[in-house]
MOPAC internal coordinates of N, CA, C and O (Angstrom, degrees):
PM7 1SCF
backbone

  N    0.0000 0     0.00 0     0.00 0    0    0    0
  C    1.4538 1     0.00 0     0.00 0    1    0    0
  C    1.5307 1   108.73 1     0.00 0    2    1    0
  O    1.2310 1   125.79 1   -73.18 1    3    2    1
  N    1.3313 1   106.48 1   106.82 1    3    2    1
  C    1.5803 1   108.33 1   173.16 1    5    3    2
  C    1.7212 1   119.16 1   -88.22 1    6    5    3
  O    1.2310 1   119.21 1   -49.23 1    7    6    5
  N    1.1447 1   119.11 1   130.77 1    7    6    5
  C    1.5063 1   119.08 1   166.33 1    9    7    6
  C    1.4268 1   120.78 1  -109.20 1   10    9    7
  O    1.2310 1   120.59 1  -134.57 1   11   10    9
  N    1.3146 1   116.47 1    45.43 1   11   10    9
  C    1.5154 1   124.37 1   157.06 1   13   11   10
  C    1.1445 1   133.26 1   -53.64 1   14   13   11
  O    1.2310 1   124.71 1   149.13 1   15   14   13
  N    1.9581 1   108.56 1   -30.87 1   15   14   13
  C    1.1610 1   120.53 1   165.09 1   17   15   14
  C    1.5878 1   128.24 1   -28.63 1   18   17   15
  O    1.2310 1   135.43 1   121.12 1   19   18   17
  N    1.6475 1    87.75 1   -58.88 1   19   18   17
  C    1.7784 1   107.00 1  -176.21 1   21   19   18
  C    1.6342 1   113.54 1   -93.77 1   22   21   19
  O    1.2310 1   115.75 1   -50.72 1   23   22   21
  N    1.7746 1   125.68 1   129.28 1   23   22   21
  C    0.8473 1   120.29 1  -168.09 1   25   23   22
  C    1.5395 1   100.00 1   -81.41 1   26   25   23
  O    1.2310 1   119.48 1   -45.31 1   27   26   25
  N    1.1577 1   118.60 1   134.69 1   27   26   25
  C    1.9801 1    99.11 1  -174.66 1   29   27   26
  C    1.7796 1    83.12 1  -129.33 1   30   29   27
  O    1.2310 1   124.13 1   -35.05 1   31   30   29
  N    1.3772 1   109.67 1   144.95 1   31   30   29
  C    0.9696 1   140.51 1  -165.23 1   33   31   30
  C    1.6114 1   132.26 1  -135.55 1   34   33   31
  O    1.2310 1   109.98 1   -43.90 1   35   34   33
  N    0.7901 1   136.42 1   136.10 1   35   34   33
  C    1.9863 1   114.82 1  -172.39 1   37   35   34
  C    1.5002 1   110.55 1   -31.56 1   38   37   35
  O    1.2310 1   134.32 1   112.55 1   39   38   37
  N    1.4074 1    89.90 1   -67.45 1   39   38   37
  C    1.4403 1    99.54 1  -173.66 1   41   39   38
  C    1.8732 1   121.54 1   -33.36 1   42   41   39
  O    1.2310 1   128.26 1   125.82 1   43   42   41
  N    1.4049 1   101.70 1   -54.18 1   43   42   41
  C    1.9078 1   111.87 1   173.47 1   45   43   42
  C    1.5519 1   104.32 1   -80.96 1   46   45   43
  O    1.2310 1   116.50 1  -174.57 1   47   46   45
  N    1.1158 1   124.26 1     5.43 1   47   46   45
  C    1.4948 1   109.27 1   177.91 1   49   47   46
  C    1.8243 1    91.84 1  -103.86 1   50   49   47
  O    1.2310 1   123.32 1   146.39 1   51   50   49
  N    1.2356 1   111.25 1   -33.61 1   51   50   49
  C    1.7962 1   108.07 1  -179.86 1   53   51   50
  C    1.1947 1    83.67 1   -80.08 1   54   53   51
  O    1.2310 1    78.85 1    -8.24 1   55   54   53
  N    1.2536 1   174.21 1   171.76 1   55   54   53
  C    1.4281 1   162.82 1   154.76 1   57   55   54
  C    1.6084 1    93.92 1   138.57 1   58   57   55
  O    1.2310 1   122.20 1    87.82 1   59   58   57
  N    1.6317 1   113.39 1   -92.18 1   59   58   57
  C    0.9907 1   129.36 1   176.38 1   61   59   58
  C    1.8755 1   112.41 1   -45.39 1   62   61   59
  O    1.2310 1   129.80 1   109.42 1   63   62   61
  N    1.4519 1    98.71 1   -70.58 1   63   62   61
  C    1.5745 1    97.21 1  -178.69 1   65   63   62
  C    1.8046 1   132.28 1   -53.18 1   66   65   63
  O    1.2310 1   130.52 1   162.69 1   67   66   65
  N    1.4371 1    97.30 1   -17.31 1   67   66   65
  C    1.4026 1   116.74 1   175.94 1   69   67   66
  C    1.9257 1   105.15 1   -76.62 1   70   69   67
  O    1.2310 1   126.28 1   144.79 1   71   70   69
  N    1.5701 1   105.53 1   -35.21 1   71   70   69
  C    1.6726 1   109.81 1  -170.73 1   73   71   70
  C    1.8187 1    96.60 1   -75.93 1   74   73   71
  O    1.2310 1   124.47 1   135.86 1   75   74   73
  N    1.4685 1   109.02 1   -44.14 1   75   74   73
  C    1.3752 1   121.21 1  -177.51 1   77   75   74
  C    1.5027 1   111.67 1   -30.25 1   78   77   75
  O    1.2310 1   128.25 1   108.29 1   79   78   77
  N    1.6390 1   101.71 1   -71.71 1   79   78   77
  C    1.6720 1   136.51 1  -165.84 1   81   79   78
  C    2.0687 1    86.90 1   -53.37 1   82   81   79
  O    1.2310 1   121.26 1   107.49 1   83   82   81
  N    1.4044 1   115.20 1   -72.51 1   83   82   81
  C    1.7205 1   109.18 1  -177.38 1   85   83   82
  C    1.0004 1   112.45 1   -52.30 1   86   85   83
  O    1.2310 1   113.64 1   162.88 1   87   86   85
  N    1.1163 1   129.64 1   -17.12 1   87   86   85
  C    1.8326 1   122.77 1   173.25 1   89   87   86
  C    1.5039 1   113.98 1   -72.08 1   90   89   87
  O    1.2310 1   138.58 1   141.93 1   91   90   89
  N    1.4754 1    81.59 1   -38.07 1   91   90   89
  C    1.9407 1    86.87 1  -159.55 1   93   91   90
  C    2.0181 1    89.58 1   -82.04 1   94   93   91
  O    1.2310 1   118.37 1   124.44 1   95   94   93
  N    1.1941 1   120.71 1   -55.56 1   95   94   93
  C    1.1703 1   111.13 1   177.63 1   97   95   94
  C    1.4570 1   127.69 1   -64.36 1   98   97   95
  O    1.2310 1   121.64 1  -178.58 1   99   98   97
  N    1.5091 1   114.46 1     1.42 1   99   98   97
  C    1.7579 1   115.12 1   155.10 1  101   99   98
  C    1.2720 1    87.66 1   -81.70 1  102  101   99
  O    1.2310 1   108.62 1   112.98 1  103  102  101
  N    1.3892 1   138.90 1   -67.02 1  103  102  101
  C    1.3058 1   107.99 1  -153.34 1  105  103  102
  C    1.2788 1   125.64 1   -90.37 1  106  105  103
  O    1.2310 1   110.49 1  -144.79 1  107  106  105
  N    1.3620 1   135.48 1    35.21 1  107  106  105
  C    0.8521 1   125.23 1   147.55 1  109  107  106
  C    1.4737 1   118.50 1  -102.03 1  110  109  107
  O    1.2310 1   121.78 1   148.59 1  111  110  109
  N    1.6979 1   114.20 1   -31.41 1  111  110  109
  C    1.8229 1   102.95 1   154.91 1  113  111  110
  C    1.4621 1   116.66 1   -37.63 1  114  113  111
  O    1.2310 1   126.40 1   140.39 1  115  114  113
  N    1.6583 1   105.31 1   -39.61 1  115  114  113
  C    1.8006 1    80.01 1  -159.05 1  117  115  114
  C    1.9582 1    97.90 1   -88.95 1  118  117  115
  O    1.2310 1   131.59 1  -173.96 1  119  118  117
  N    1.0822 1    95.22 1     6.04 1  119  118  117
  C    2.0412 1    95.99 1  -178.94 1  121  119  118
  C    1.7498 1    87.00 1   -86.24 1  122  121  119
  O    1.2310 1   115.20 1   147.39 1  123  122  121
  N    0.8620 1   126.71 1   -32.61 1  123  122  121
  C    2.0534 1   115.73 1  -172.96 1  125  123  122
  C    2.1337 1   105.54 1  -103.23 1  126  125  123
  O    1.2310 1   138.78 1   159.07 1  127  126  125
  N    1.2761 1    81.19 1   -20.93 1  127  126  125
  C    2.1809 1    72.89 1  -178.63 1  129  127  126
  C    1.6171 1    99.39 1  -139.14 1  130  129  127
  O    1.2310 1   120.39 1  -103.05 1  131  130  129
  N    1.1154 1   116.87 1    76.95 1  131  130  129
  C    1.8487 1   115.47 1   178.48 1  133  131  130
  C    1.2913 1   102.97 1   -55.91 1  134  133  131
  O    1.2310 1   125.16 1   -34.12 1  135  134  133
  N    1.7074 1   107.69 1   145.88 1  135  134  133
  C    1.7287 1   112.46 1   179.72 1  137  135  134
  C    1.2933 1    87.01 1  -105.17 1  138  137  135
  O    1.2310 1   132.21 1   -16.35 1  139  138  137
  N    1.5277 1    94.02 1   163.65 1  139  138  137
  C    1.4828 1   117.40 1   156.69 1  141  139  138
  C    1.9079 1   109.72 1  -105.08 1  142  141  139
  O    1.2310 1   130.15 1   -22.50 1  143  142  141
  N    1.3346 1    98.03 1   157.50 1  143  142  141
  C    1.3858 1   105.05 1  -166.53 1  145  143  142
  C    1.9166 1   105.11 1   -80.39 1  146  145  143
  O    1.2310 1   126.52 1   -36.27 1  147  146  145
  N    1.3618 1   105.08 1   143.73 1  147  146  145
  C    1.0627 1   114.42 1  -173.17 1  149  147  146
  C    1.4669 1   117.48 1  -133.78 1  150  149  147
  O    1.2310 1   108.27 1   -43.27 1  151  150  149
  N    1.5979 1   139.52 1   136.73 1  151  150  149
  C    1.2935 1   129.33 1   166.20 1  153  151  150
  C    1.5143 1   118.13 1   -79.02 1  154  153  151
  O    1.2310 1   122.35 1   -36.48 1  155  154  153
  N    1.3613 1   113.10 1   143.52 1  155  154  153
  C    1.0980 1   141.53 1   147.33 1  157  155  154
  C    1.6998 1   142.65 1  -110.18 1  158  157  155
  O    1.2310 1   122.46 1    48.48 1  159  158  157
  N    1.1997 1   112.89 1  -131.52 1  159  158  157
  C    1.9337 1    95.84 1  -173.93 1  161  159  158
  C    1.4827 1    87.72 1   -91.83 1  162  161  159
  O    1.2310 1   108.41 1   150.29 1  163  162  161
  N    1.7491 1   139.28 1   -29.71 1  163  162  161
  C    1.2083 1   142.39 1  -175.87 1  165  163  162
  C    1.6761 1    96.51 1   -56.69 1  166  165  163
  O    1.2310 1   114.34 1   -48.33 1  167  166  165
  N    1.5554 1   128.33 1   131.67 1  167  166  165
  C    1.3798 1   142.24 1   167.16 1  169  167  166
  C    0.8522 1   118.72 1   -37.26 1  170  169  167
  O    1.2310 1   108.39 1   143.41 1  171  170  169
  N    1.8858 1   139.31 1   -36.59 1  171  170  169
  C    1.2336 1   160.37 1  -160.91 1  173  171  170
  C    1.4501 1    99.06 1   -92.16 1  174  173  171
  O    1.2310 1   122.24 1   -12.60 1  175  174  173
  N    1.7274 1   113.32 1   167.40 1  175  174  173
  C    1.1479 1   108.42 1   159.52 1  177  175  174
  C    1.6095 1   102.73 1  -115.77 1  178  177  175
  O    1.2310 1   114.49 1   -47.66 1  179  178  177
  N    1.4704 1   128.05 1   132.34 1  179  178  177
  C    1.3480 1   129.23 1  -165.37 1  181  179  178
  C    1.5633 1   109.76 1  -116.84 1  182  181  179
  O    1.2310 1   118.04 1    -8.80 1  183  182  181
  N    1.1818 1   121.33 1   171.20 1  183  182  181
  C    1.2693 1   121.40 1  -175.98 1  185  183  182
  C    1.8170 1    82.35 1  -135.15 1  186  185  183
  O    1.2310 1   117.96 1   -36.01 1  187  186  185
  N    1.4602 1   121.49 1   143.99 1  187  186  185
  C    1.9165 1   132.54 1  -167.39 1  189  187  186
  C    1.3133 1   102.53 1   -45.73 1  190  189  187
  O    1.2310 1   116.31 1   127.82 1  191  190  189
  N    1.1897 1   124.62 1   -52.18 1  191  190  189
  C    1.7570 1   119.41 1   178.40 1  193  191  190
  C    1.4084 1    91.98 1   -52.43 1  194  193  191
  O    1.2310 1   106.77 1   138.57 1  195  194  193
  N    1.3389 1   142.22 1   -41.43 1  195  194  193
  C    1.8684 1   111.41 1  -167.37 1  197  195  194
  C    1.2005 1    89.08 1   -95.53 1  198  197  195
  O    1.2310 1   111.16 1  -175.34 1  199  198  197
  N    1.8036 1   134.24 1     4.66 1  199  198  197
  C    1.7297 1   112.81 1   176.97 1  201  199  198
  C    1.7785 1    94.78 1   -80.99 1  202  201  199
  O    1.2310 1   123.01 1   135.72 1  203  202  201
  N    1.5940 1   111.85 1   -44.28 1  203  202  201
  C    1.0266 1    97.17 1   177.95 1  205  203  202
  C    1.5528 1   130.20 1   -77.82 1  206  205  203
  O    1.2310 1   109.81 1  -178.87 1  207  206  205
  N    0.9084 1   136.72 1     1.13 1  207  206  205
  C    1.0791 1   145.75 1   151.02 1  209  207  206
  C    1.9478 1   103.89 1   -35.11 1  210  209  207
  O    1.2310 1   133.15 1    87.36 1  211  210  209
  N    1.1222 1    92.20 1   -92.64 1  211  210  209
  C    1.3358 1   126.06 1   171.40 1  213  211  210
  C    1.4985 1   123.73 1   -21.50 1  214  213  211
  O    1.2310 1   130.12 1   127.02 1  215  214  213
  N    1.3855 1    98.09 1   -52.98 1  215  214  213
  C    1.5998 1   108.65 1   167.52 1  217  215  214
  C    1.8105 1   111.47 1   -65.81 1  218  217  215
  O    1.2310 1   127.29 1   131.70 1  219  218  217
  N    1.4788 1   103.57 1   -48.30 1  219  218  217
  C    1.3822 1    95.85 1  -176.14 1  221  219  218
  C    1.2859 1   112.30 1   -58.72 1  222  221  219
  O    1.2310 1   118.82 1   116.31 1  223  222  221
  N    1.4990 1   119.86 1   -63.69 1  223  222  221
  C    1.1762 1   129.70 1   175.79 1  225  223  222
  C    1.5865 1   126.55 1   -36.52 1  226  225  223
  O    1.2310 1   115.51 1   159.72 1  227  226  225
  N    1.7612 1   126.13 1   -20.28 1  227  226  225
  C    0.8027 1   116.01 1   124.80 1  229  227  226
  C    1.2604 1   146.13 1  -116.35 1  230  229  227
  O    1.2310 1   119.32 1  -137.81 1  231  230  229
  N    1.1862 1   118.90 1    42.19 1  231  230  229
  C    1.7919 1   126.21 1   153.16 1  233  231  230
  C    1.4285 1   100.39 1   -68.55 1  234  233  231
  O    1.2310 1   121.49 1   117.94 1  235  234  233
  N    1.2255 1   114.75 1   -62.06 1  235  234  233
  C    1.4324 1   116.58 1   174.45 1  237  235  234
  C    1.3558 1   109.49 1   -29.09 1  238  237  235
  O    1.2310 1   116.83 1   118.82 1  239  238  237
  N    1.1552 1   123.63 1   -61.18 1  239  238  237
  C    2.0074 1   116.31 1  -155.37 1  241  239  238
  C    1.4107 1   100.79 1   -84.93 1  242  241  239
  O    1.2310 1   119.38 1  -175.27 1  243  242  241
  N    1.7285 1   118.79 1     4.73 1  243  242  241
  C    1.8866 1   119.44 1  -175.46 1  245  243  242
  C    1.6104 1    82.98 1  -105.19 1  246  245  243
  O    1.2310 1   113.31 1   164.19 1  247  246  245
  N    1.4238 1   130.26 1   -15.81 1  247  246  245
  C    1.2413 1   100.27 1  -172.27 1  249  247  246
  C    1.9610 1   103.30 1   -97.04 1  250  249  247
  O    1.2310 1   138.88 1   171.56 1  251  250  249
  N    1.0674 1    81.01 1    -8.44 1  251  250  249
  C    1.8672 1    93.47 1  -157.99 1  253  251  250
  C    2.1805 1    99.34 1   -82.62 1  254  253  251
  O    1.2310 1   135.99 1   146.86 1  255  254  253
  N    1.0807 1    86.66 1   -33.14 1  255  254  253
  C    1.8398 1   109.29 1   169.76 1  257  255  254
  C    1.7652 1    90.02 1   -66.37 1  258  257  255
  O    1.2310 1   118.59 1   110.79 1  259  258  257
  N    1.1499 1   120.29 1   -69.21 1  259  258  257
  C    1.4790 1   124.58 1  -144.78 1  261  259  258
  C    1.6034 1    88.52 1   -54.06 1  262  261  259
  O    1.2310 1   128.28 1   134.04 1  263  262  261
  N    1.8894 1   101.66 1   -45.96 1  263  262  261
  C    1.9594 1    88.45 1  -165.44 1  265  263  262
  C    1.3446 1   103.80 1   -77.61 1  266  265  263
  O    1.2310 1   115.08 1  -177.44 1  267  266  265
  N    1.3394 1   126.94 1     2.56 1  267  266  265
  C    1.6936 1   110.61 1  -174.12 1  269  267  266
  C    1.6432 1    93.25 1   -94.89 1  270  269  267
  O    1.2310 1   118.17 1   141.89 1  271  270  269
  N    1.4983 1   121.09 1   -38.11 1  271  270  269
  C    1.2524 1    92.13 1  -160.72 1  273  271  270
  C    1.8137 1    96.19 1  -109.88 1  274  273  271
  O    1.2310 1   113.54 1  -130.84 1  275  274  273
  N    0.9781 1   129.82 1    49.16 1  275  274  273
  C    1.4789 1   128.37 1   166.77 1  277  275  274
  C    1.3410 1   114.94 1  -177.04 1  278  277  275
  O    1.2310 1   121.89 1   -29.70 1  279  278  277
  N    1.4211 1   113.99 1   150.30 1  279  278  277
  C    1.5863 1   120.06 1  -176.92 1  281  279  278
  C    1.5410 1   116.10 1   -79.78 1  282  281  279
  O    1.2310 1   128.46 1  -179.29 1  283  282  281
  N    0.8931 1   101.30 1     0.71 1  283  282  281
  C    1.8789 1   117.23 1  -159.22 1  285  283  282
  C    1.8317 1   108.21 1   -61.81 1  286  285  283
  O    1.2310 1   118.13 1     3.03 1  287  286  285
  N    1.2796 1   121.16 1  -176.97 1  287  286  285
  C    1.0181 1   116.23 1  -168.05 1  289  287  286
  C    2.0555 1    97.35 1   -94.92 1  290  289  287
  O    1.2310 1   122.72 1   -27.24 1  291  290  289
  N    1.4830 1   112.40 1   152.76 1  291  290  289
  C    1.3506 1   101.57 1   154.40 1  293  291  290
  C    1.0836 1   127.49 1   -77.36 1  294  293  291
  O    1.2310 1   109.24 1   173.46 1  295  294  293
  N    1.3951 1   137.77 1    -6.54 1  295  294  293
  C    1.3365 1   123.95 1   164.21 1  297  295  294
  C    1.8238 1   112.58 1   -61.53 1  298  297  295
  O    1.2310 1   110.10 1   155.59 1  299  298  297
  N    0.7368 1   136.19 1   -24.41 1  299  298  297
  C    1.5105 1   148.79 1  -153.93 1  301  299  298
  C    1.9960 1    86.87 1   -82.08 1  302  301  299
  O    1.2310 1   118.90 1   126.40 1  303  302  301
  N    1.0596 1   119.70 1   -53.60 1  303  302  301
  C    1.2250 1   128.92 1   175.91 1  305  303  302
  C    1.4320 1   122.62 1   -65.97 1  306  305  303
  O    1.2310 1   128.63 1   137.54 1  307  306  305
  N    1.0798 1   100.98 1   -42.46 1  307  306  305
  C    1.5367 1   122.48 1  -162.88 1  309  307  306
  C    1.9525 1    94.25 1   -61.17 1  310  309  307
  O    1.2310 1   108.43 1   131.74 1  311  310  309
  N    0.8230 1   139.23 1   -48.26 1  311  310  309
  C    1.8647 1   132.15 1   146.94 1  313  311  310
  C    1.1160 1   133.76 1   -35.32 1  314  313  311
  O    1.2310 1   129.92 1   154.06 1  315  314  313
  N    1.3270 1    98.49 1   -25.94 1  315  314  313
  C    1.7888 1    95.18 1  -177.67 1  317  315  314
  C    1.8342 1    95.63 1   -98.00 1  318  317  315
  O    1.2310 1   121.22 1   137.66 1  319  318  317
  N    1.6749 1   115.28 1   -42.34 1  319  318  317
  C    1.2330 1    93.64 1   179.13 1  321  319  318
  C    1.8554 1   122.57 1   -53.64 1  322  321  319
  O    1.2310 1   128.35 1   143.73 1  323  322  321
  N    1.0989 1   101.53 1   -36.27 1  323  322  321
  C    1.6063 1   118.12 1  -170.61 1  325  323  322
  C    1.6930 1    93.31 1   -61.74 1  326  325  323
  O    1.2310 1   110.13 1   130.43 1  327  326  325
  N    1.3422 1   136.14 1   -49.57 1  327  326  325
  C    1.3257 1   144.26 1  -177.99 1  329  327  326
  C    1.4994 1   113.85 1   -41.54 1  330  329  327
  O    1.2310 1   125.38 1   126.71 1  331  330  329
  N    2.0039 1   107.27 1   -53.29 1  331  330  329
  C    0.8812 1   130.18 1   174.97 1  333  331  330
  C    1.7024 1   114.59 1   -57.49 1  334  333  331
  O    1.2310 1   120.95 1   121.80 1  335  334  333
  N    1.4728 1   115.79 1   -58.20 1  335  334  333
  C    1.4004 1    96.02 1  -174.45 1  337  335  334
  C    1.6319 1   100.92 1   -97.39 1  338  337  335
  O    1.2310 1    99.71 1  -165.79 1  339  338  337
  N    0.8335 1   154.25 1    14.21 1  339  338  337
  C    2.0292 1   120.09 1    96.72 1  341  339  338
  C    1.0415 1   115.61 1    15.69 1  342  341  339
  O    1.2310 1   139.44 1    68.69 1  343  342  341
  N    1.6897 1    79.91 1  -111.31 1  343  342  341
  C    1.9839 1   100.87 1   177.20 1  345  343  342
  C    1.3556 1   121.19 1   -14.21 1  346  345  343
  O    1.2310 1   120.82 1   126.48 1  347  346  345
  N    1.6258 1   116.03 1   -53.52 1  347  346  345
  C    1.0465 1    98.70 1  -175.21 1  349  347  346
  C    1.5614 1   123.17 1  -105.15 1  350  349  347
  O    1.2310 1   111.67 1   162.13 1  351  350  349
  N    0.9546 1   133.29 1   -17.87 1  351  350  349
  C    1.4915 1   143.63 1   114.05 1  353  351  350
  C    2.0590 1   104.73 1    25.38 1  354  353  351
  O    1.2310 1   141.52 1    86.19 1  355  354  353
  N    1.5722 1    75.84 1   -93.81 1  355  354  353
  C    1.7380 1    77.67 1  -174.95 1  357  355  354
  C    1.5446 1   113.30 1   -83.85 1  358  357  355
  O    1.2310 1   116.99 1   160.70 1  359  358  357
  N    1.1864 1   123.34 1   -19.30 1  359  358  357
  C    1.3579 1   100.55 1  -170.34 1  361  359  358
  C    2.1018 1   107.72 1  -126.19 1  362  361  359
  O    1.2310 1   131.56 1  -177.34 1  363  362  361
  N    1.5378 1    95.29 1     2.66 1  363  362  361
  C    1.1444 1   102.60 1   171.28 1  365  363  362
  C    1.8907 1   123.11 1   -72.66 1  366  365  363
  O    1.2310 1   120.10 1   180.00 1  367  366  365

């Protein structure tokens, strides 16, 4: 199995392995301390696996906006997404 396809780089290999590590460490918090679902400013009531969900899912579309509508660097972004799932993290 070759992956030449994909250019992988430090940057997408800390990328990937960094998304890996929060997956695996939500689920094993919620396999030893189950939440109950709670509201926040989000309409829904969520339990952290759907905050994080949510947050990732949109960091993704603030970074994917940033490269469609500007030439700029992703680091410049890369704070505000991280800010964002915070935000919604704890108080989402």
């Amino acid at each position: 199995m070759t992956l030449e396809w994909m250019y992988w780089t430090v940057p997408t290999a800390i990328f990937f392995i960094s998304l890996f590590a929060v997956l695996t460490a939500m689920g094993i918090w919620q396999a030893l301390s189950p939440s109950v679902e709670r509201r926040g400013f989000l309409p829904i009531a969520t339990t952290p696996g759907d905050r994080l969900f949510i947050g990732i899912v949109t960091s993704m579309y603030i970074h994917l906006a940033w490269l469609g509508f500007t030439d700029f660097s992703l680091w410049i972004v890369f704070p505000i997404a991280l800010g964002w799932m915070i935000v919604v993290m704890i108080w989402g």
